[in-house]
Each structure stands twice: as structure tokens, then as C-alpha cells.
N, C-alpha and C positions, 0 to 999 in steps of 0.2 A: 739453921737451914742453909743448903750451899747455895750456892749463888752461879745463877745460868753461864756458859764460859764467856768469854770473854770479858767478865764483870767484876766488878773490888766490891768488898763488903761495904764500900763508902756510899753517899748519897750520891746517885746518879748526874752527870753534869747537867743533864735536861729536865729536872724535874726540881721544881720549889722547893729552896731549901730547909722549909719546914719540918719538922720529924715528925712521923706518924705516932699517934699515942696508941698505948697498950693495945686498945680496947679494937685496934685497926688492923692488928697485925695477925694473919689468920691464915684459914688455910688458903684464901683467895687472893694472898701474896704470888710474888712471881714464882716460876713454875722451877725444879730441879732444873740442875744443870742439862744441856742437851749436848749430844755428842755435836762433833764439828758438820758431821754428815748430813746429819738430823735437823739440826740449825738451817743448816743451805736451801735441805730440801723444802723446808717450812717457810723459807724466804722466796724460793720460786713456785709454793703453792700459792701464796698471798697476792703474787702478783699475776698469776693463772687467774684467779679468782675474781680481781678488781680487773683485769681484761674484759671481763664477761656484764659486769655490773651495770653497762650501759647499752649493749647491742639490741638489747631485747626490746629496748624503747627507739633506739636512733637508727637501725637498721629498717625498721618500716616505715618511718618518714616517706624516704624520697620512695617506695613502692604501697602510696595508702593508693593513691587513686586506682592500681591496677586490682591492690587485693579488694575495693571495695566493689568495682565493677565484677569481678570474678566472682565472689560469694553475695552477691545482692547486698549491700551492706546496707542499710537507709543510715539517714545524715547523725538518727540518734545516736544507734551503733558507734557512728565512726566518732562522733562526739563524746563516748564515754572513753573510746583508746585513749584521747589526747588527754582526759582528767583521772585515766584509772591509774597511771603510776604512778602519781602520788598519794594516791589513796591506801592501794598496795601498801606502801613505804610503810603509810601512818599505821593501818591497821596490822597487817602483818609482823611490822617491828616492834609494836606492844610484845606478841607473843617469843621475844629472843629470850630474854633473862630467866623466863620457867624455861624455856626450854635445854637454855644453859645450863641452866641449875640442877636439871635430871640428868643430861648424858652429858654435858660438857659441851663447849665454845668450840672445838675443834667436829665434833660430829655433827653439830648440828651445822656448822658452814658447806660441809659434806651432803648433809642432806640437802642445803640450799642451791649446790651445785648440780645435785641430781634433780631438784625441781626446775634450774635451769634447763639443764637438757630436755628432759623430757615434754617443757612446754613447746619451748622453741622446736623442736623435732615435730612434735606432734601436732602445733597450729598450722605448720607448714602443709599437712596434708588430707585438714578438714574442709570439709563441703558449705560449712557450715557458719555463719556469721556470729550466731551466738557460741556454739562450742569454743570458735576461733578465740574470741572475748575470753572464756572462760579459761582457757590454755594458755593464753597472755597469762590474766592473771596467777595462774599457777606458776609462770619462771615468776612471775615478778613478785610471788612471795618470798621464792626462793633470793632472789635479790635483795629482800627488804629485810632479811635475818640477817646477810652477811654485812650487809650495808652496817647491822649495827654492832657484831662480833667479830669482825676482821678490827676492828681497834681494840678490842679485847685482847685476840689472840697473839698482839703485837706488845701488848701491854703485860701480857702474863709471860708471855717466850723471848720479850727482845726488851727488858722494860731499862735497859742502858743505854739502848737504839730506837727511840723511841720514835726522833726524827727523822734520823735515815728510812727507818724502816717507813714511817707515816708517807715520808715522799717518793719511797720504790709504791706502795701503794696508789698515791694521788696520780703518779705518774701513768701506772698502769692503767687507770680507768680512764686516762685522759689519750691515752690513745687506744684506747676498745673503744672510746666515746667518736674519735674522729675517725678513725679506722671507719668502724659499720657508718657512717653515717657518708663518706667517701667513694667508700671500695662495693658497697650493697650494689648499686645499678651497674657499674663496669663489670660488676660479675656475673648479675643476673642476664648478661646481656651477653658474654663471653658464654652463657649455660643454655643458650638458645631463649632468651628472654622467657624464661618460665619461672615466675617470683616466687613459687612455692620451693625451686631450689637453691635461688638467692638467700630468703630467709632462712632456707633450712643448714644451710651450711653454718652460722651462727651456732647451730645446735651442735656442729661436728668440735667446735672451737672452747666450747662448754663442757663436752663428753671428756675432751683431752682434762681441762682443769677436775673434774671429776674421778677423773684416774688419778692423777697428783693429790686429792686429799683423800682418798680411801688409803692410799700406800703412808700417806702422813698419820692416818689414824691407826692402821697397823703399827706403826713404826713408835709413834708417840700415845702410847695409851693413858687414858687421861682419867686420874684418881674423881670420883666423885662422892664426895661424902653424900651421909644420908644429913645431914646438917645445910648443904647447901652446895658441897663441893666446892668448885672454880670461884662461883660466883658469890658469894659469903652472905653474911648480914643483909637482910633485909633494910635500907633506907628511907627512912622519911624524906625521900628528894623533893616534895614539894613544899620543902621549907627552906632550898640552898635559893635566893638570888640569884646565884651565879649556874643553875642550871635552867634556872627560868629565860636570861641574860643569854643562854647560848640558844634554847630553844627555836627562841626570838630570834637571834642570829641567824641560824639554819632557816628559819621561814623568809625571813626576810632575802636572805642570800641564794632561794632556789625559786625565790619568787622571779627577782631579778634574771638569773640561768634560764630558767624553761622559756618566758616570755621572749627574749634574748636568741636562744634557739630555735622557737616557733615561730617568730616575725618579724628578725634580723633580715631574711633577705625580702621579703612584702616593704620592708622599708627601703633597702637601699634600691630596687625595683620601681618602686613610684619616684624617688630621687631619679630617676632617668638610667640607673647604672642598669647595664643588661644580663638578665637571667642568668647568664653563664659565670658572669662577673660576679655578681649576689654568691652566687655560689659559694666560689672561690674565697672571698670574703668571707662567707661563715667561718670554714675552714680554717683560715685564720683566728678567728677570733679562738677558737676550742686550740690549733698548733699554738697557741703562744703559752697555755697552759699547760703543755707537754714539757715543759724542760723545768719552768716557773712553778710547777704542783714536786716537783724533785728539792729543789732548790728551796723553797721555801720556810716549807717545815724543816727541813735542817737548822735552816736560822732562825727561825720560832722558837725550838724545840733548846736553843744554847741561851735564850734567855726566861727570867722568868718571870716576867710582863711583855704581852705582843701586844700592846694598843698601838705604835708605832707602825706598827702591819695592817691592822683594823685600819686606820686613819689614811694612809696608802692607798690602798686598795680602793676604800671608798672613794677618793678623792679623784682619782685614775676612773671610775667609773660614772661619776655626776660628770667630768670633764668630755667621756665618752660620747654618754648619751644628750649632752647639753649640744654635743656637735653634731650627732647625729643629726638634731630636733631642730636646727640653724643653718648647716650646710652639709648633710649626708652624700650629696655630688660632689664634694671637696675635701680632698685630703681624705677619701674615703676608709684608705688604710690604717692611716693615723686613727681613726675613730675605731676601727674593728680592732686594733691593738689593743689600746687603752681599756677597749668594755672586754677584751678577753683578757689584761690582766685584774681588773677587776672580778673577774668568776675565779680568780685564784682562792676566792673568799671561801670557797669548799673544804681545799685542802688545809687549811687555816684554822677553818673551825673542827676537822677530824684531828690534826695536832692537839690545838685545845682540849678536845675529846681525854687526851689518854694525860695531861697533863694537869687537870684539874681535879684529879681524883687518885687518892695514895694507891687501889688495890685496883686489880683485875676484875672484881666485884663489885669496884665503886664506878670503874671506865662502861663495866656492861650495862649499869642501870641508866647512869649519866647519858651514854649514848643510846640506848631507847627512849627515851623520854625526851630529849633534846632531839634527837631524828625525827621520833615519830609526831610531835609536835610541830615540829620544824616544815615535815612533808606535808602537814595536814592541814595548818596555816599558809601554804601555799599553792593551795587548789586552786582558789579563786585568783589568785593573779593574771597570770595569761588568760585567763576568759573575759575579765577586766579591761586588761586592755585592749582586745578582739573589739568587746563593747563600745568600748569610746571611740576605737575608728572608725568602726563602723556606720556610729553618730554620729561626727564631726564630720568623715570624709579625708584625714588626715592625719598624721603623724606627730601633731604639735604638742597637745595634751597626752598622748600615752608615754611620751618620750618622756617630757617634763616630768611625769608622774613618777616613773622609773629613775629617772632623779632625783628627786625629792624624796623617794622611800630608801634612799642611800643616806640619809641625815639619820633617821632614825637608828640602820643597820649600824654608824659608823658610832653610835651612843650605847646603844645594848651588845653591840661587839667589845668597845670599850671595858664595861662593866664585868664581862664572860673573859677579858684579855689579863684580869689582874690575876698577880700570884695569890690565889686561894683554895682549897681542898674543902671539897664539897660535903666530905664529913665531918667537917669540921662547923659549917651554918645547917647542916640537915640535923648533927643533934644539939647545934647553939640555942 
């Protein structure tokens, strides 16, 4: 088999340096060599693609209360936007790996970008509170397939660049992620305050990455066996630890994000800091994973145990939220730092992703199964902690709490952090 360019027939520096047995080596190995052309362009589809991954949730943030006054929304409605993207994630990303497995990881990220557009386009210019629901959900399928085949497709076309490439991706999302959550009202506001063209622009920015993966799918056409294609062997995954171990991770770690993102500034707000301030501070907390979602996985990805990263992060985050929960009016920034290098924990576990499993085949199941679990176990969090303040009146116990469930992350992160290959315990 040749070997994608820029690559030696050797074991990759980023990957365990375990050797794959026979029975592993298949067609759901890394992909043919790719021209140098063809490579770039697939390098700046993936990060077209993880731009978009987030706008379709953080871009209506700061415009809920206008779009819910506008289409009558009642509180149920607006109460299922804030629980349906993770739901999305869970449900929708079950169905990545058959979908893999019939046309291929590269069309069907294509199709999730066309689901992108199309919802985003089109909730922008319903009447309708339930359609509008309904249209969300539709991009945010399309999100919850790429969510778990952009590691895929990174692991079959760049499996020597595993980290770079993991952290041009993390990086991407993390500023689609601050970007829409930023720039949505200065826009909609520069467009005659009309939110349906605020958000719909999001959809113009999706349309572009949707052009970049049909000319990729032109360009790179992608063999798919009647055996499986891409995605090989069917796996027993619920017998690897170590995918159970990252599941667990990912829920735990988007537990912590979303709650993080939805009641970061409700917190620093009651500490006395002023609305405009909160703001800016969130801000922060998402800019510091912009360069740190780059950077990371690089260094991950040169070793092949990251518990050292696991334990970091977690520890950056209990310290966070323990000051928040103590003095959030003090050293405010110091505190939005620390809990935004702690959300590095994302990019960390999509590195893990592609490094704990020998094939393209074994990264696509590994990462449904670990996302969509991951998303699914963390629905209840942030409505969790909404609960307790609600009850108390204060910030003491949600904080704490959100500390405290950083003990666990940093033990089943631990576990998912060691060098081991998932095919190897899924048919031990």
C-alpha cells in the first residue's frame, strides 16, 4: 500500500508504538497518497468545516430573547434550543459510521455541511417557533456527523499529522465558536437590527465550507467497498475500557463547557462585575482556547501517554471554578483564564480520538460512540446547575459542584490517556 505523501513507511511519531496485527490492516487503513494540491485543499476544508461546528448553537445566544419575542416562542420551546444540541450530537452521531460505511467519511461531512446551510438559511426566515426548532435541529445534525468524521477524515488522509491537523481543527472551531458568539449582535445591529439577517448570515459562512467539500469530493473520490469501505470491521467497542474511559471524558468535559458558556456571565454578574464586563470575560474564557486547541494536540499527539494533559487541565479548572465560587469580583480574569484553559479538554479528547485506534475504521466507531455518549450524558448538566441556583439563590454549590465533577473527569481522562488500541480490548 503507498503511503499518503509526505509520509515513511515507518510508524508514525504520533501514534503508539504498538504494531497493528494482521487481522487490523484493511482496506480502512490510511487512504492513497494524495497529490500536494489535493492535501491543502482537504486541510482547508476541515477547517471551513470545524468554523461552522459551533455558530449554529452560539450565534443565537445573545439574539434568543429577540427571536423568541418575534415568533411567539413559549418558555418550553426556548427551553428545548438550550437541551436540543446536545441531544442532536447524541442522536444524530449514532447514525455517522453506517453512513460512512455506504458512501464514505468525506460525503457524508459534505452532506453535513449542506444540512448546515440549509437549516441555518432557512430557520432564519420562518414564522414559525416549532419549524424554527425543527430547522435548528436539521444544521445540528449536520454538525453532529461531522462532529464525529472530521477525526476520521484526518486519520485516513493525514494519519502522520495527526496533531497538527487535530489542532488546525480545534483551533477552527474555537474561533467559529467565539467569532458567532461575538460578532452575531454587532452585526445584526450594523444590518438594521433584523435577527433573521444576523443569524442568517452564519448560513452564508456554511454555504462557502459546502462548496470546499463538494470540490473535495470531486477531487478525492472515495473507494467504498461493498465489505465496509473506509470504515472496516465492525467492532465489539463495548468491550474496550478505554472507549467507555473517553465517553465518560467527553460527557464529563462538555458537561463542564456548556454550563461554563450558559452561566459564566449570570455568575460573574451577581459578583457585582457589570454586564458589559461578563461579557468580555466570557470571551476570554473561549480566546484562550484559540491558540491552546492549536498547540495542544500537537503536544499530545508527540507522546503516547497524555495523562499529564488530563491532570493540567483538570487542575486549571477545579482552581477556576473554586475562585469563581470564593471571589469571582477578584482577579476576575485570572479565573476566566484558568476555566478556559481547562475547556481545552475538547481538543484533547478529539487528539485521543484518532490516537487510540490503529484504522480510520476503528477512529469512526471510537468517535461515535464516545461523542454520542459523551453529548448524551451531558444534557443534564447545565439544567442541573440552573436547578441548584435557582434553589439556593446563589453560586456556592453549582460552582463547587462543577469542581468536584473535574475529579472524576481527571480519573476516566487518565484511563482514555494511556497508550492503548481499542482493538486490541474490544476483541481481548
Amino acid at each position: 500500500m503507498s503511503t499518503p505523501a509526505g509520509t515513511s513507511a515507518s510508524t508514525p511519531a504520533d501514534a503508539p508504538t504498538t504494531r497493528p496485527s494482521p487481522s487490523t490492516r484493511s482496506s480502512a487503513g490510511p487512504a492513497p497518497a494524495l497529490p500536494r494540491y489535493a492535501g491543502l485543499l482537504l486541510a482547508v476544508a476541515i477547517a471551513g468545516a470545524a468554523l461552522n461546528l459551533r455558530p449554529v448553537v452560539t450565534s443565537l445566544g445573545p439574539l434568543l430573547d429577540r427571536v423568541r419575542a418575534d415568533l411567539g416562542m413559549n418558555p418550553t420551546v426556548a427551553g428545548l434550543l438550550t437541551a436540543v444540541p446536545s441531544l442532536c450530537f447524541a442522536l444524530f452521531g449514532v447514525a455517522a459510521p453506517a453512513l460512512a460505511r455506504r458512501v464514505g467519511p468525506i460525503a457524508v461531512v459534505a452532506a453535513g455541511m449542506g444540512a448546515i446551510t440549509v437549516g441555518v438559511l432557512a430557520r432564519s426566515f420562518t414564522g414559525s417557533a416549532g419549524v424554527f426548532l425543527l430547522l435548528t435541529a436539521v444544521a445540528l445534525a449536520g454538525v453532529a456527523v461531522s462532529n464525529v468524521l472530521l477525526p476520521v477524515v484526518i486519520k485516513r488522509y493525514f494519519p502522520d499529522r495527526v496533531g497538527p491537523m487535530i489542532g488546525l481543527y480545534s483551533m477552527a472551531l474555537s474561533v467559529g465558536t467565539s467569532l458567532a458568539a461575538a460578532a452575531t449582535v454587532p452585526l445584526t445591529t450594523a444590518l438594521g437590527g433584523n435577527w433573521r439577517l444576523g443569524l442568517g448570515l452564519w448560513g452564508v459562512l456554511a454555504a462557502a465550507a459546502l462548496v470546499l467539500w463538494v470540490v473535495v469530493l470531486v477531487v478525492r473520490r472515495e473507494r467504498v467497498g461493498r465489505g465496509g469501505g473506509p470504515q472496516g470491521a465492525k467492532l465489539p467497542i463495548l468491550r474496550s475500557r478505554t472507549a467507555w474511559a473517553l465517553a465518560l471524558f467527553f460527557g464529563l468535559q462538555s458537561t463542564s463547557a456548556y454550563a461554563t458558556m450558559g452561566w459564566l456571565p449570570k455568575i460573574y454578574q451577581d459578583a457585582g462585575v457589570s454586564a458589559e464586563a461578563s461579557g468580555v470575560l466570557l470571551a476570554v474564557v473561549m480566546a484562550v482556547s484559540v491558540p491552546a486547541s492549536f498547540v495542544l494536540p500537537n503536544l499530545a499527539a508527540r507522546r503516547g501517554d497524555q495523562r499529564i494533559f488530563v491532570l493540567v487541565l483538570g487542575l486549571c479548572g477545579i482552581t477556576g471554578f473554586l475562585g469563581l465560587m470564593l471571589a469571582a469580583g477578584t482577579l476576575s480574569w485570572l479565573w476566566a483564564v484558568l476555566v478556559g484553559l481547562s475547556m481545552c479538554a475538547f481538543p484533547l479528547a478529539l487528539t485521543m480520538l484518532g490516537l487510540r485506534a490503529r484504522t480510520p475504521g476503528g477512529v469512526t466507531q471510537l468517535s461515535a460512540f464516545a461523542q454520542s455518549l459523551g453529548y448524551l450524558l451531558s444534557i443534564p448538566g447545565p439544567i442541573l446547575i440552573g436547578a441548584i441556583y435557582q434553589h439556593t439563590g446563589g453560586w456556592y454549590l453549582p460552582l463547587g459542584l462543577l469542581a468536584l465533577l473535574l475529579v472524576p473527569q481527571i480519573l476516566v481522562g487518565s484511563r482514555a490517556a494511556r497508550a492503548r488500541y481499542i482493538e486490541d480490548e474490544a476483541v481481548g
